[in-house]
C-alpha positions in Angstrom: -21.2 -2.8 12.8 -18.2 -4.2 11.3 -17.9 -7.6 10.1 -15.9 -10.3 11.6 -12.8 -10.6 10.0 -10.0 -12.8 10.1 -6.6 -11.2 11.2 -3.4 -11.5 9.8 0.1 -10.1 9.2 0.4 -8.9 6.0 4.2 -8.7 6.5 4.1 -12.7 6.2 2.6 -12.3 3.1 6.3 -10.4 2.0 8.0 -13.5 3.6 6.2 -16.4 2.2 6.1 -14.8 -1.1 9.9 -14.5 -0.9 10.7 -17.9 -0.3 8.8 -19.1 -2.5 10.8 -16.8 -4.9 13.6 -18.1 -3.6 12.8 -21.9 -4.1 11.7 -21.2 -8.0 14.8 -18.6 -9.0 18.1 -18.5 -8.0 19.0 -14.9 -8.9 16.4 -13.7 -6.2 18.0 -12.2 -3.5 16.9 -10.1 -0.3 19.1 -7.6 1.9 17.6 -5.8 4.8 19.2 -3.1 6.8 19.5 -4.6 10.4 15.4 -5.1 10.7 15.4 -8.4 9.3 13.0 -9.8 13.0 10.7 -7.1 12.0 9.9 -7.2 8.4 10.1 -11.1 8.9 12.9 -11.7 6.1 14.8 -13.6 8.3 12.5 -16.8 7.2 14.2 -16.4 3.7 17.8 -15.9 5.7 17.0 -19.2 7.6 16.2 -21.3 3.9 18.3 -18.7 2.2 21.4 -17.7 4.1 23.9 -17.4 1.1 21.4 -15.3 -0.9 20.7 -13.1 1.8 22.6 -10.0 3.4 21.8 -8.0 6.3 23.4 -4.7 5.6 23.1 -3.1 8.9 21.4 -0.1 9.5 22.9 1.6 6.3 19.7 2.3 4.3 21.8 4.1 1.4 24.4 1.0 0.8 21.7 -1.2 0.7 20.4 0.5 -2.0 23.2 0.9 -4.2 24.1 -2.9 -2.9 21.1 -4.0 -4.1 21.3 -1.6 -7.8 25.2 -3.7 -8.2 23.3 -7.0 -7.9 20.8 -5.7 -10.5 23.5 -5.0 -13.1 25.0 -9.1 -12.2 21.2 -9.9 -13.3 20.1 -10.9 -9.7 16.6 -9.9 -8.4 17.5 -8.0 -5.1 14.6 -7.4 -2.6 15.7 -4.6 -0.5 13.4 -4.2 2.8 13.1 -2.4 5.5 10.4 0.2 7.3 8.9 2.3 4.8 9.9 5.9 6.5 13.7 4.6 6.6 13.5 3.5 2.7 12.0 6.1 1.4 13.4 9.1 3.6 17.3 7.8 4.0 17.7 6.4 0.9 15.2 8.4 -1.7 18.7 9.8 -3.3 19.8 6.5 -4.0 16.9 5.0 -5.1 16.0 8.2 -7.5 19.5 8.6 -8.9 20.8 4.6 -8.8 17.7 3.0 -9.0 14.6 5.3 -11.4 17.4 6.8 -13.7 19.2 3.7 -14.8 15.9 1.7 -14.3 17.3 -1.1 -12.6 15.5 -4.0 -11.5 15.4 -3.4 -8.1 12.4 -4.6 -5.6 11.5 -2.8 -2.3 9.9 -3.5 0.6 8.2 -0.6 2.9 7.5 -2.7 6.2 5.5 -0.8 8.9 3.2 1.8 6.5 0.7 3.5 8.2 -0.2 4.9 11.7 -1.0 1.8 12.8 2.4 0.7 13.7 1.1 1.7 17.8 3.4 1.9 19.9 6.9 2.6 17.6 5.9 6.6 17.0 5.9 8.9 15.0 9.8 8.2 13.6 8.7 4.8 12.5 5.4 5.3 11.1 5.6 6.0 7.4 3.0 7.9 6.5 4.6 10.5 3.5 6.2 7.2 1.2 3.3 6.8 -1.3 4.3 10.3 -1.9 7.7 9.8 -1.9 7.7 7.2 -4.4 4.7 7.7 -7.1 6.3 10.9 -7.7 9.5 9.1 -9.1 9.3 8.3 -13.1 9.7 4.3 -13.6 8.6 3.2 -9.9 5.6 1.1 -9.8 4.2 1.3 -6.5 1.9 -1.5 -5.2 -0.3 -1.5 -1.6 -1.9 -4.8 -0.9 -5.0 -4.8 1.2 -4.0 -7.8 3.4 -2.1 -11.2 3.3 -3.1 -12.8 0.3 -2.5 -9.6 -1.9 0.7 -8.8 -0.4 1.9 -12.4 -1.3 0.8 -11.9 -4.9 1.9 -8.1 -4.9 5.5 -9.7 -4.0 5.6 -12.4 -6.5 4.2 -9.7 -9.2 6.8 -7.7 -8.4 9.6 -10.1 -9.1 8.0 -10.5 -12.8 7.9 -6.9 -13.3 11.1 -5.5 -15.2 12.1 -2.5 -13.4 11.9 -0.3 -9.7 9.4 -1.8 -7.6 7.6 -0.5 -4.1 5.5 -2.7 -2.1 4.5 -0.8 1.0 3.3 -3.2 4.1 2.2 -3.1 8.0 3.3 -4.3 10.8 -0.3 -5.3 12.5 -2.8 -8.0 11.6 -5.3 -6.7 9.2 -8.3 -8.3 8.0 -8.4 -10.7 5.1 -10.6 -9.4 3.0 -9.6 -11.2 -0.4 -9.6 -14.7 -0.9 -6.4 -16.8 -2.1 -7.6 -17.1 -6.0 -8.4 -14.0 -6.3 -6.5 -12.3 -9.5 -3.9 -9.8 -9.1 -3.0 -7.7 -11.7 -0.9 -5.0 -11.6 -2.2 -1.7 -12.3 -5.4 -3.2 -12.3 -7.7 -2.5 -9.4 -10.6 -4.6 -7.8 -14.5 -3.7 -7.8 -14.9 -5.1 -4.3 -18.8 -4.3 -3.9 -20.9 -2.8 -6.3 -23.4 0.1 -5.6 -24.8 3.4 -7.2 -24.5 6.3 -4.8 -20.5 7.0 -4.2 -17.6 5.4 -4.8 -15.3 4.5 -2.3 -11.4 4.2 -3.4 -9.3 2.3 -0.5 -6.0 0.8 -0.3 -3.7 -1.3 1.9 -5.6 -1.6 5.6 -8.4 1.0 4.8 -10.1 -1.1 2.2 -12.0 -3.6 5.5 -13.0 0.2 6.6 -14.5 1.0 3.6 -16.2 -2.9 3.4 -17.4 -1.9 6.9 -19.0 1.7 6.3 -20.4 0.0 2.7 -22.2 -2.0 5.0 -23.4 0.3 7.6 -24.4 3.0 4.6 -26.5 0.0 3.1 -28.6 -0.3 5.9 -29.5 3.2 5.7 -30.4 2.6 1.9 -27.3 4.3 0.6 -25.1 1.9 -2.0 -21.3 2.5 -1.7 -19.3 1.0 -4.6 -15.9 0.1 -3.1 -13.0 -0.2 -5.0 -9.9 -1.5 -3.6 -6.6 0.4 -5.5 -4.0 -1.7 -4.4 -1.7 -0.4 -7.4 -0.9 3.4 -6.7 0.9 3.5 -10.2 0.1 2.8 -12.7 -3.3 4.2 -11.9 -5.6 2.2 -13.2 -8.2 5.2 -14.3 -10.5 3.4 -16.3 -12.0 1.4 -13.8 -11.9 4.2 -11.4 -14.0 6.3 -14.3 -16.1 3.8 -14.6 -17.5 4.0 -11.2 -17.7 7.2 -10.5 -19.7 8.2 -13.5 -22.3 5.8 -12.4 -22.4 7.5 -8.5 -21.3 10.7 -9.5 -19.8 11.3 -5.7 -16.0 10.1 -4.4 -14.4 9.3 -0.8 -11.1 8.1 -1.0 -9.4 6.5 2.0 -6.1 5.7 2.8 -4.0 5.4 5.7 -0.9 7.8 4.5 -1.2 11.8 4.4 -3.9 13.0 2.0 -1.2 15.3 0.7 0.2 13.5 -2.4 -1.2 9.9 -1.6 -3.9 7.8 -3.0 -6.2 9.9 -3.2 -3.9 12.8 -4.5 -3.7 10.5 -7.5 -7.0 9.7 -8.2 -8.4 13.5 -7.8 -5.7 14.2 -9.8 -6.8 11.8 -12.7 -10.8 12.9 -12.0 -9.9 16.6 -12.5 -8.6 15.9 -16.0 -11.3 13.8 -16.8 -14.9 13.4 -15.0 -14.5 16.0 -11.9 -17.3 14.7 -9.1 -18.1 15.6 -5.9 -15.2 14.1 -3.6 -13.7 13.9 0.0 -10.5 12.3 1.3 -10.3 10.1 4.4 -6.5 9.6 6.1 -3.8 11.6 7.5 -4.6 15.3 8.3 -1.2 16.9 7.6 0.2 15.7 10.9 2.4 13.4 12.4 1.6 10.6 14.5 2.0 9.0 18.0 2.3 6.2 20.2 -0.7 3.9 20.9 -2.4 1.1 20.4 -3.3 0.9 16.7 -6.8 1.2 17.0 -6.5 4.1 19.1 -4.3 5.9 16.6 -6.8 5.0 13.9 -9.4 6.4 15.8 -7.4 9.3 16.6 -6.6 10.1 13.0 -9.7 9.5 11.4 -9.1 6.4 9.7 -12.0 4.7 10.7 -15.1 3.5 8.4 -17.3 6.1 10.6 -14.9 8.7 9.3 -15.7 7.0 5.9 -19.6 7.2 6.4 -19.6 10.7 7.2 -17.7 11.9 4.2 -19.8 9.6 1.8 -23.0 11.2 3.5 -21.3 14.7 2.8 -20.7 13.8 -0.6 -23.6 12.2 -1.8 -25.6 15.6 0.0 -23.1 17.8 -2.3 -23.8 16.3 -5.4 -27.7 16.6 -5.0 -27.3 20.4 -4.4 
């Protein structure tokens, strides 16, 4: 059964974090590209309005906007939802952005499936991909408010590309506001001895939940929560999984070059285990209410407890 968990919008944790930004450094700026009521930066227009510029929906200036402020040492937050970033503008932000490793910050609003009833044209669900593929991006998915917040600020301190990818639904809160944040550092969120499960972004309360329905059957789940994609932090990853010796990773994005892409990747080359992956089955999505699509798309902690059951069978064998 899952726990009860406060909801909220992780998208206000982009917002707050940026006008805090704005109220501690003036060369912070944010552009959006006409979405500005969606990815809620038009709280930082209303504090902001002379440091803020609403490109219109012109994905590809925005970026190289954004890379010109860079160069006149401003801090541009470029936002808008993750499928338009990363599909209109990936030549911009590979060749203007990565190459000349500007400082440049981005914001992927709407990630997942989970978006409901926008579709499959406005659900991002390829853009981890997309992104940890390109050399200097860091790439960053918060598991709810109060990570998203300090993913933001983080950002703003790192020197170079930036991705943090977001929803658009209330998720639960599953870390507390003191909680550390470190980047490239991820979070042992529950320790346990039989598999390891690797979440990010909205799937890490799924794998909380199965944890707890696995434990009642006498089966400890360590859960990790990943909510840097890259740099992968592999050591604490290693850690776990030569303890349980078994893997599920689970993410809402398509299993093909994702999450969990990245840390298979990283366990082939150095502890190979037993391991399933829990997220987007090399389709598209839908329109629907979000927990229908979830349930749809098997990003559900049941979908979780049956590939850690699977798992933890395999490696007895």
């Amino acid at each position: 059964m899952a726990r009860d968990w406060e909801m909220k919008l992780t998208r206000q944790g982009w917002a707050d974090a940026l006008i805090e930004l704005g109220e501690k450094n003036p060369d912070v700026m944010v552009l959006d590209a006409d979405l500005s009521k969606s990815t809620l930066t038009c709280q930082f227009c209303d504090k902001y309005p002379d440091r803020f510029c609403n490109v219109g929906i012109a994905e590809q200036n925005m970026i190289n906007v954004a890379g010109g402020l860079s160069l006149m040492g401003f801090i541009p937050f470029a936002t808008t939802y993750g499928v338009f970033v990363s599909g209109r503008a990936w030549e911009q932000i590979r060749t203007t952005i990565c190459i000349n490793r500007l400082n440049v910050k981005l914001g992927g609003a709407h990630g997942g499936v989970s978006v409901g009833p926008d579709g499959a044209t406005h659900q991002a669900l390829e853009e981890i991909s997309i992104m940890r593929c390109l050399p200097e991006m860091t790439v960053l998915v918060p598991a709810d408010y109060h990570e998203t917040y300090k993913a933001t600020l983080a950002a703003a301190a790192i020197d170079g590309p930036v991705y943090v990818r977001f929803g658009r639904e209330k998720v639960p809160v599953v870390t507390k506001a003191d909680d550390p944040f470190v980047v490239g550092k991820a979070s042992v969120m529950r320790e346990g001895k039989d598999v390891t499960i690797v979440a990010c972004g909205s799937m890490v309360a799924e794998a909380l939940d199965a944890a707890d329905a696995l434990a009642e059957e006498g089966q400890e789940a360590e859960v990790i929560n990943l909510s840097t994609i890259k740099p992968l932090d592999s050591e604490t990853i290693l850690a776990s999984v030569q303890k349980t010796g078994a893997l599920v990773t689970a993410e809402e994005h398509q299993i093909a070059g994702g999450m969990g892409s990245a840390v298979l990747e990283m366990l082939a080359q150095n502890h190979a285990v037993p391991a399933e992956m829990v997220g987007i089955q090399d389709t598209f999505g839908e329109s629907g209410t979000p927990e229908e699509l979830l349930e749809k798309y098997h990003c559900k902690n049941t979908d979780i407890i049956e590939k850690a059951k699977k798992v933890i069978t395999r490696k007895s064998q």
